[in-house]
KEKE-3310 file (N, C-alpha, C; in steps of 0.2 Angstrom, whole numbers, plus 5000, padded with zeros to 4 digits):
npx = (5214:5211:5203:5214:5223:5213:5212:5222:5224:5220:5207:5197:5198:5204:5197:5186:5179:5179:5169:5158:5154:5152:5143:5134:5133:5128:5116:5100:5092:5101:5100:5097:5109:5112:5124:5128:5128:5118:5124:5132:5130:5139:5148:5151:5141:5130:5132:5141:5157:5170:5176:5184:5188:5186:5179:5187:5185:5190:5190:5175:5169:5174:5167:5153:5157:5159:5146:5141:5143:5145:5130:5128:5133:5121:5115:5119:5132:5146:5156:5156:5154:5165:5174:5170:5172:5186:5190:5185:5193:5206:5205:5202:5212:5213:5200:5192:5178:5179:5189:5184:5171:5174:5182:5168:5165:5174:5172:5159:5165:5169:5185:5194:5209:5209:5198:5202:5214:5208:5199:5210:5216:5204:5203:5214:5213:5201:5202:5200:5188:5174:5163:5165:5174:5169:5160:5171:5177:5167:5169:5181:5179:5169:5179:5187:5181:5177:5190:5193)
npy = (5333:5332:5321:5310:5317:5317:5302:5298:5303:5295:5295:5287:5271:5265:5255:5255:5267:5262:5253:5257:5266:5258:5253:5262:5266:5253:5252:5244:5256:5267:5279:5275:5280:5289:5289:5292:5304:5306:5299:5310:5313:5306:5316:5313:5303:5292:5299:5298:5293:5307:5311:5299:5293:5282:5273:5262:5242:5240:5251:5253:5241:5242:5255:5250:5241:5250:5257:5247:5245:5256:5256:5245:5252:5258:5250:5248:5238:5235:5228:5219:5230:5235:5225:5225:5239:5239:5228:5237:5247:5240:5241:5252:5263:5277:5283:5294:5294:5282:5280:5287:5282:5270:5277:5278:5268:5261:5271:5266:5253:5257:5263:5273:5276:5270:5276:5289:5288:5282:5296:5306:5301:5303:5316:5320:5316:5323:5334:5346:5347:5358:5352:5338:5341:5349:5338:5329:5335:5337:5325:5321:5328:5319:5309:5314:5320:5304:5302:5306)
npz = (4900:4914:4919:4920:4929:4939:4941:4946:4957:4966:4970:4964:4961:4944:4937:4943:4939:4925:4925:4931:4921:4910:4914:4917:4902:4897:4902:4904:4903:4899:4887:4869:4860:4845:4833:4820:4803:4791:4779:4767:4749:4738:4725:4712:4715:4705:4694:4678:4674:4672:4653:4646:4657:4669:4680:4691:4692:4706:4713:4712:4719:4730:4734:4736:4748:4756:4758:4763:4775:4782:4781:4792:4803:4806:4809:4822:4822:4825:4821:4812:4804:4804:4797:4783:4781:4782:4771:4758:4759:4758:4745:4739:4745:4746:4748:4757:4764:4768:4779:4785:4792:4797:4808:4815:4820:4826:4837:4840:4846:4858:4856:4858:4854:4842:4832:4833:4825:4812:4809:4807:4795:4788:4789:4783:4770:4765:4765:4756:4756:4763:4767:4773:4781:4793:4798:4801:4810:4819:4824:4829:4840:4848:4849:4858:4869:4873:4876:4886)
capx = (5218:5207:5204:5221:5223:5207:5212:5230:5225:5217:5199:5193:5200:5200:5193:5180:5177:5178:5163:5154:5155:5150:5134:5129:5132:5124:5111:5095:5092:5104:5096:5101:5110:5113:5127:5130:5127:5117:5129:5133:5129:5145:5148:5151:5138:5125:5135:5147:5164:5172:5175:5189:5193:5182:5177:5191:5182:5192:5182:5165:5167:5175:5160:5148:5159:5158:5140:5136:5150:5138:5122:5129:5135:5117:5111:5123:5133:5154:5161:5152:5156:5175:5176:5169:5178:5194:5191:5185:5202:5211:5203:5203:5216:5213:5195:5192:5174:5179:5192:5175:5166:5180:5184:5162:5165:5181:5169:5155:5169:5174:5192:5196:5214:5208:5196:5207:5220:5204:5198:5215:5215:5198:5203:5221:5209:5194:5207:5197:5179:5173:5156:5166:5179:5165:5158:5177:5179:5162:5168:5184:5177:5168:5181:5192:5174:5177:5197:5193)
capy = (5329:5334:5314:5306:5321:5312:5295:5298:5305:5288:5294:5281:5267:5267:5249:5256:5269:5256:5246:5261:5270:5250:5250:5267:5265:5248:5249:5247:5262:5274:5281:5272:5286:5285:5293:5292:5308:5302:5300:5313:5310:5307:5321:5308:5296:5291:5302:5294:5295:5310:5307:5296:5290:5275:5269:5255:5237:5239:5258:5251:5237:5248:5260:5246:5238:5257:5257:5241:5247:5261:5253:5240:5255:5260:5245:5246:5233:5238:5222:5217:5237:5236:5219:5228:5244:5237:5228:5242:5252:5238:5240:5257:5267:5284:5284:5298:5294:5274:5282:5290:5277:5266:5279:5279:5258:5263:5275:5261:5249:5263:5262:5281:5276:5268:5280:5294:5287:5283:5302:5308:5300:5306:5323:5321:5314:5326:5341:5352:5348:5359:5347:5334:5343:5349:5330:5326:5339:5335:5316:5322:5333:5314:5306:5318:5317:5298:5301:5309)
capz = (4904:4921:4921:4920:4937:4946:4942:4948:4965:4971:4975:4963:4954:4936:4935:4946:4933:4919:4925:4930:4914:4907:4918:4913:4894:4893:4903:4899:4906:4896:4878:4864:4854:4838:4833:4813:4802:4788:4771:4760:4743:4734:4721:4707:4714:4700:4686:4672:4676:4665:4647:4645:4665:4671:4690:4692:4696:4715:4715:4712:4724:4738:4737:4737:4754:4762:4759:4765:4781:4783:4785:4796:4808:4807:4812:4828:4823:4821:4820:4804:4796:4804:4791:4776:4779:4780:4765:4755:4762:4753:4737:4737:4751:4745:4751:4766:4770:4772:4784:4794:4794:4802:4815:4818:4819:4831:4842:4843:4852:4865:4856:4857:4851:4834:4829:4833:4822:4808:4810:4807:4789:4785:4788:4779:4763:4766:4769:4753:4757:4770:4774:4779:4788:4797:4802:4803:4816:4826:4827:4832:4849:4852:4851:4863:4873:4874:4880:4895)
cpx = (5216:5206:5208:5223:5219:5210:5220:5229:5223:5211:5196:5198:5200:5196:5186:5174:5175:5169:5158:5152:5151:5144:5130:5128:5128:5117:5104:5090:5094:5101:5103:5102:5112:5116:5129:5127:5126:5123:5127:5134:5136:5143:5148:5145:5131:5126:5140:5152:5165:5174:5183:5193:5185:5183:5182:5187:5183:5187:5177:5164:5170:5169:5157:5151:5157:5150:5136:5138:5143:5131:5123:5131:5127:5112:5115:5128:5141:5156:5161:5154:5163:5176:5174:5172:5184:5196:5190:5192:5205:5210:5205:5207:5214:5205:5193:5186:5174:5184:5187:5174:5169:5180:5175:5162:5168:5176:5164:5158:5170:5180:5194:5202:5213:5204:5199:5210:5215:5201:5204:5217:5212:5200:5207:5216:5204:5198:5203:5187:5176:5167:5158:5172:5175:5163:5166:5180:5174:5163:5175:5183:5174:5172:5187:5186:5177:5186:5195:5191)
cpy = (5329:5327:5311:5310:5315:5306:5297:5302:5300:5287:5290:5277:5268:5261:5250:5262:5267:5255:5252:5265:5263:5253:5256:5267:5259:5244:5248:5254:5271:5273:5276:5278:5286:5292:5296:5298:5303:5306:5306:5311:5314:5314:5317:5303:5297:5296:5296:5294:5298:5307:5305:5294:5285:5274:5261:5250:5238:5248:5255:5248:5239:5253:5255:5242:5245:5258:5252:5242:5252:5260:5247:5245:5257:5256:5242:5238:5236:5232:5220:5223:5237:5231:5222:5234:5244:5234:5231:5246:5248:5236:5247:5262:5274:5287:5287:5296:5287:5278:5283:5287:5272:5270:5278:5273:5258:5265:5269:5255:5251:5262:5270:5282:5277:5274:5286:5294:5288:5292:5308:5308:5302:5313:5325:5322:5319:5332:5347:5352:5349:5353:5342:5335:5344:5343:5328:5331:5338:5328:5315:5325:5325:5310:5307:5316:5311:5297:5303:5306)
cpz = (4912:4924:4924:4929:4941:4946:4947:4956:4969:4972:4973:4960:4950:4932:4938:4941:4927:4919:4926:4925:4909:4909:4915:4906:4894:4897:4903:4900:4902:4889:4877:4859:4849:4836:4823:4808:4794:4781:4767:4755:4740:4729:4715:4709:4708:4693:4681:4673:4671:4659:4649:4652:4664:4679:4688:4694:4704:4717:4718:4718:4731:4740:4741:4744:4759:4763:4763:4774:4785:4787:4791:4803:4811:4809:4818:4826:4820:4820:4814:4798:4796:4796:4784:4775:4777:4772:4761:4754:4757:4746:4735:4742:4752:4748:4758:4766:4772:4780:4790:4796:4799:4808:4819:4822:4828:4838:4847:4850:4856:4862:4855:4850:4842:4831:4829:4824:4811:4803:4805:4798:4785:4782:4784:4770:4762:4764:4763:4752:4761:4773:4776:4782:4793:4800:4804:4810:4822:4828:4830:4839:4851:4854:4856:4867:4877:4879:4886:4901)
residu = (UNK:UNK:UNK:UNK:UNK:UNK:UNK:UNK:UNK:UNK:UNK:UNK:UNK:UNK:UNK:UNK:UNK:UNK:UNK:UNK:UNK:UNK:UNK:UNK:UNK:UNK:UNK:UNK:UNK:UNK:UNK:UNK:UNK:UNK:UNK:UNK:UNK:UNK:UNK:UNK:UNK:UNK:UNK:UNK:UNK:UNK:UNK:UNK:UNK:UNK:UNK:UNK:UNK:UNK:UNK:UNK:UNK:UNK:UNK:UNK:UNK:UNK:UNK:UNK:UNK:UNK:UNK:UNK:UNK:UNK:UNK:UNK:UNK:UNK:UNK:UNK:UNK:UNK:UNK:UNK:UNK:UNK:UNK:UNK:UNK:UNK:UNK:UNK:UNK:UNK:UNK:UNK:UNK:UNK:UNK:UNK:UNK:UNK:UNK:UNK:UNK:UNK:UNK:UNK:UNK:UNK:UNK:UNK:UNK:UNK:UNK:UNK:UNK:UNK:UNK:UNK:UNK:UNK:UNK:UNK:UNK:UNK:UNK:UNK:UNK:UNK:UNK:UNK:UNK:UNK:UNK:UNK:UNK:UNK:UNK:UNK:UNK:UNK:UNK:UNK:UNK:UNK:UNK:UNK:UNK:UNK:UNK:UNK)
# end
């Protein structure tokens, strides 16, 4: 909260810090970072669903929207992964790594709030596997990072 102090004492604007926080992130100058930890292989992916359950048609086709989510983040492009995450979510809601991948989409836009809130989902969903508590914890430090 050391920010919200500076901002509040006057010495700079925070439209002034906007813009310059804009001109250093986009310009051609600052690294292109690439922030995406590549996917964990599902635990079920390319197995048979146990005997007598089945992968629901809205499963299959929420993976296949989180994978396309995915690669659309990794080709810098959130606008494109937010649209296929969402729809995934509303095939499938119960899915924590669509939840990440949103908050990853969230991170790209600068929107601290949204991913935050995405994050928070993952983690609730994730809460008995430590490897993605773990990436669910280092995307939460960026995105407190990004609040400051």
């Amino acid at each position: 909260m050391g920010s919200r102090k500076f901002l509040s004492s006057g010495r700079l604007p925070a439209a002034m810090l906007t813009v310059l926080w804009l001109a250093v992130t986009f310009s051609s100058c600052a690294p292109q970072q690439k922030v995406i930890e590549p996917e964990a292989p599902r635990e079920d992916a390319g197995q048979p669903p146990p005997a007598g359950e089945s992968v629901r048609p809205q499963q299959a086709a929420a993976r296949e929207l989180t994978a396309r989510g995915r690669r659309q983040l990794e080709l810098l492009q959130p606008d494109a992964a937010i649209r296929d995450l969402e729809r995934a979510l509303s095939l499938d809601p119960g899915d924590g790594q669509t939840y990440y991948y949103l908050a990853e989409a969230w991170l790209m836009k600068i929107d601290a709030r949204r991913a935050d809130e995405f994050n928070r989902m993952a983690e609730t969903l994730l809460k008995d596997d430590p490897a993605w508590l773990l990436r669910i914890a280092r995307q939460a430090d960026r995105i407190a990072e990004l609040e400051k």
